[in-house]
N, C-alpha and C positions, 0 to 999 in steps of 0.2 A: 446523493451527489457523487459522482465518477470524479473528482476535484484530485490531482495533484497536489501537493505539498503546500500548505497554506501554513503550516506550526513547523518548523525544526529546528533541529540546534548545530549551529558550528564547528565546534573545536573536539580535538582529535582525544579529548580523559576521558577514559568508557571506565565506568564503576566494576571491578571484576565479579560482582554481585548479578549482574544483569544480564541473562543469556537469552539470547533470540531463537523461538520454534512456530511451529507452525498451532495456531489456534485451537483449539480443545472448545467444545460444548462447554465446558466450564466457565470457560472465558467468555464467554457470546457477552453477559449483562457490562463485565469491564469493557469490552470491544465498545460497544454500543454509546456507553459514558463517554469515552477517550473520544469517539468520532465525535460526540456533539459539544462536549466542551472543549473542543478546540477549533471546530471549525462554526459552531452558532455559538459564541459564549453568550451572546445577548440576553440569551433566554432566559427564562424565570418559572418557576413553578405557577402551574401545573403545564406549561408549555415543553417546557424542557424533559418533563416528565413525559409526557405523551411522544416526543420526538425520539426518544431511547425506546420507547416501545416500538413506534416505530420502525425505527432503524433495526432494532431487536428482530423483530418479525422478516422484516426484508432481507436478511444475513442467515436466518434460520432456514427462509425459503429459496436460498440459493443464487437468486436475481433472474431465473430462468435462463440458467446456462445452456447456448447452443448444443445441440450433439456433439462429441468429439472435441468439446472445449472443455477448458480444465482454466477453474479457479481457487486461489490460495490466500487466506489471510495469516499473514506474519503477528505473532506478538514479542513484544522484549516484554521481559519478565523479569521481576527482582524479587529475590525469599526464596525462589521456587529450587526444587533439587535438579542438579545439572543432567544427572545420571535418570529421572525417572525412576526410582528405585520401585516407588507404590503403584505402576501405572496400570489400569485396566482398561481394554476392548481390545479392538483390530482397526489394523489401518483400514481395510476395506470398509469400513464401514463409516459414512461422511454425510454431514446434513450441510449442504452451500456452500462453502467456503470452510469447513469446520472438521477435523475428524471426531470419531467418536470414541477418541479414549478418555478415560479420566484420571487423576491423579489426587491421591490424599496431600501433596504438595505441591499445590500447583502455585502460586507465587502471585504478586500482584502486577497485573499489565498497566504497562507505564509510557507502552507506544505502540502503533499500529501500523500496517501496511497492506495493501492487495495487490498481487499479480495475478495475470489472468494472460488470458492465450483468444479471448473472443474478437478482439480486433475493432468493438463498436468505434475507438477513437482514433483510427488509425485510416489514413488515409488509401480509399478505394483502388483496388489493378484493373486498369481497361476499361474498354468501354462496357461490358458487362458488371462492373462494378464491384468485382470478386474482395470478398476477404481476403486482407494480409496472412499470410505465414511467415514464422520462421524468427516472429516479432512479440517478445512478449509485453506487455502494457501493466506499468506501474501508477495506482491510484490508491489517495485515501491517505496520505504519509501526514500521521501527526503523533504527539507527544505531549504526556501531559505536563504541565506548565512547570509545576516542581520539579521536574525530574527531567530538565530541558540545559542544553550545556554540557552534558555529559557524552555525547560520539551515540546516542541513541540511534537517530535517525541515519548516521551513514553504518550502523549496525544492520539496521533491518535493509538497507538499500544494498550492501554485500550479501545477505543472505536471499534476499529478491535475485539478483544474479546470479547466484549460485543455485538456484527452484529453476532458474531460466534455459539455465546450461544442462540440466539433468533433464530437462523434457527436451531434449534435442536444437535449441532456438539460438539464433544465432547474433540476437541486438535484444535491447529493451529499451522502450519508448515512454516519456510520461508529455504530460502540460503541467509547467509551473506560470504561475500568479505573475503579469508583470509588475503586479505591484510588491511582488517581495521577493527583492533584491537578494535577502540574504540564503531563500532557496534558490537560487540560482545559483548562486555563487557556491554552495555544496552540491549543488549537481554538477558544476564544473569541478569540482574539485574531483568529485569520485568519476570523471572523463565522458561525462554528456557532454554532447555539442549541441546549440540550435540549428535547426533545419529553418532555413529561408521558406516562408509560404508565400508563392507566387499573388499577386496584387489581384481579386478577381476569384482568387482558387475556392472550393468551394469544401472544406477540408471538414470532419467529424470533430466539433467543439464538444469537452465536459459539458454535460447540463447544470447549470449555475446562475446566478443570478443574469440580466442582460448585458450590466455595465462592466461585467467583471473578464478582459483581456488575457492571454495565453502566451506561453512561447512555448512551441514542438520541441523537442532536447529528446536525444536518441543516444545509445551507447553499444558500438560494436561489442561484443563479449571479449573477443580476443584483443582489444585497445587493455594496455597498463593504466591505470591512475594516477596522476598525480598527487604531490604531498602540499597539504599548504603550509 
């Protein structure tokens, strides 16, 4: 599920505990957890179980990222060493979404995030229907339940812009839930606006249930934020 923000938290207490990096092999099975208990909590074993594997697998295998596109999964972490002190591999070396180092301290992931540069939900240029550039596309933003309240989510949503602004890109795009009000109201806060979708338009929806409505929200890079 490509899903916008369906979990986050409001208020500006960020635990000094909690540093946001970019995902590690380590993290794949927390990643995979955070994704399904917060966006299918319904589930029940052995359902829930089978969906982390799931998910598991589809994260490991990249999603089949276009050529020349570049996808990132954010974690905030709490325990973990700020400095890396223990860490082993090389950047170069990346399974999906994931690099391949590892760390004897690697901490526990307590919220997720994906930015990506493929453009699947972003609205087509021309009449050849060209990929966007220049835009990168934030999905997947949730937290887990305990550790919700804490400035999590607009952590990883600054470090998502800041992944955006070093690959050259000059806005980043998500879809939030119209049914939750309260990510909206932190995507306004950290200076997304809704884009009006023409009556008719025929625009790249998340894959998600059928009943489940969107609002487009975009953010110049070089727009300041407001404070709430």
């Amino acid at each position: 599920a490509c899903r916008a923000t369906q979990v986050v938290d409001l208020f500006p207490t960020v635990s000094p505990e909690i540093v946001v990096r970019e995902a590690r092999l380590e993290d794949c099975w927390e990643v995979a957890e955070t994704h399904c208990s917060s966006f299918f909590p319904e589930y029940s074993f052995p359902l829930d179980f089978v969906l982390r594997v799931d998910r598991l697998v589809g994260m490991l295998s990249g999603f089949s990222i276009p050529p020349g596109c570049r996808r990132t999964c954010l974690v905030a972490v709490i325990g973990g060493s700020v400095g890396d002190t223990f860490l082993f591999g090389t950047e170069d070396f990346k399974i999906g979404g994931f690099d391949g180092k590892f760390s004897l301290n690697k901490g526990y992931v307590t919220g997720i995030l994906t930015i990506d540069t493929v453009a699947d939900f972003l609205p087509r240029k021309g009449p050849l229907r060209q990929r966007r550039t220049g835009i990168a596309y934030i999905s997947n933003v949730a937290v887990r339940e305990r550790f919700r309240c804490k400035g999590i989510a607009k952590r990883l949503i600054a470090k998502a812009e800041a992944q955006a602004k070093s690959w050259g890109f000059r806005a980043v795009a998500l879809h939030c839930d119209l049914n939750n009000p309260d990510a909206k109201k932190l995507y306004k806060d950290q200076g997304f606006r809704c884009i009006t979708v023409s009556e008719g338009a025929n625009w790249p929806q998340p894959k998600t249930a059928p009943d489940v409505k969107f609002n487009f929200m975009m953010k110049l890079l070089n727009t300041p934020t407001t404070t709430a």
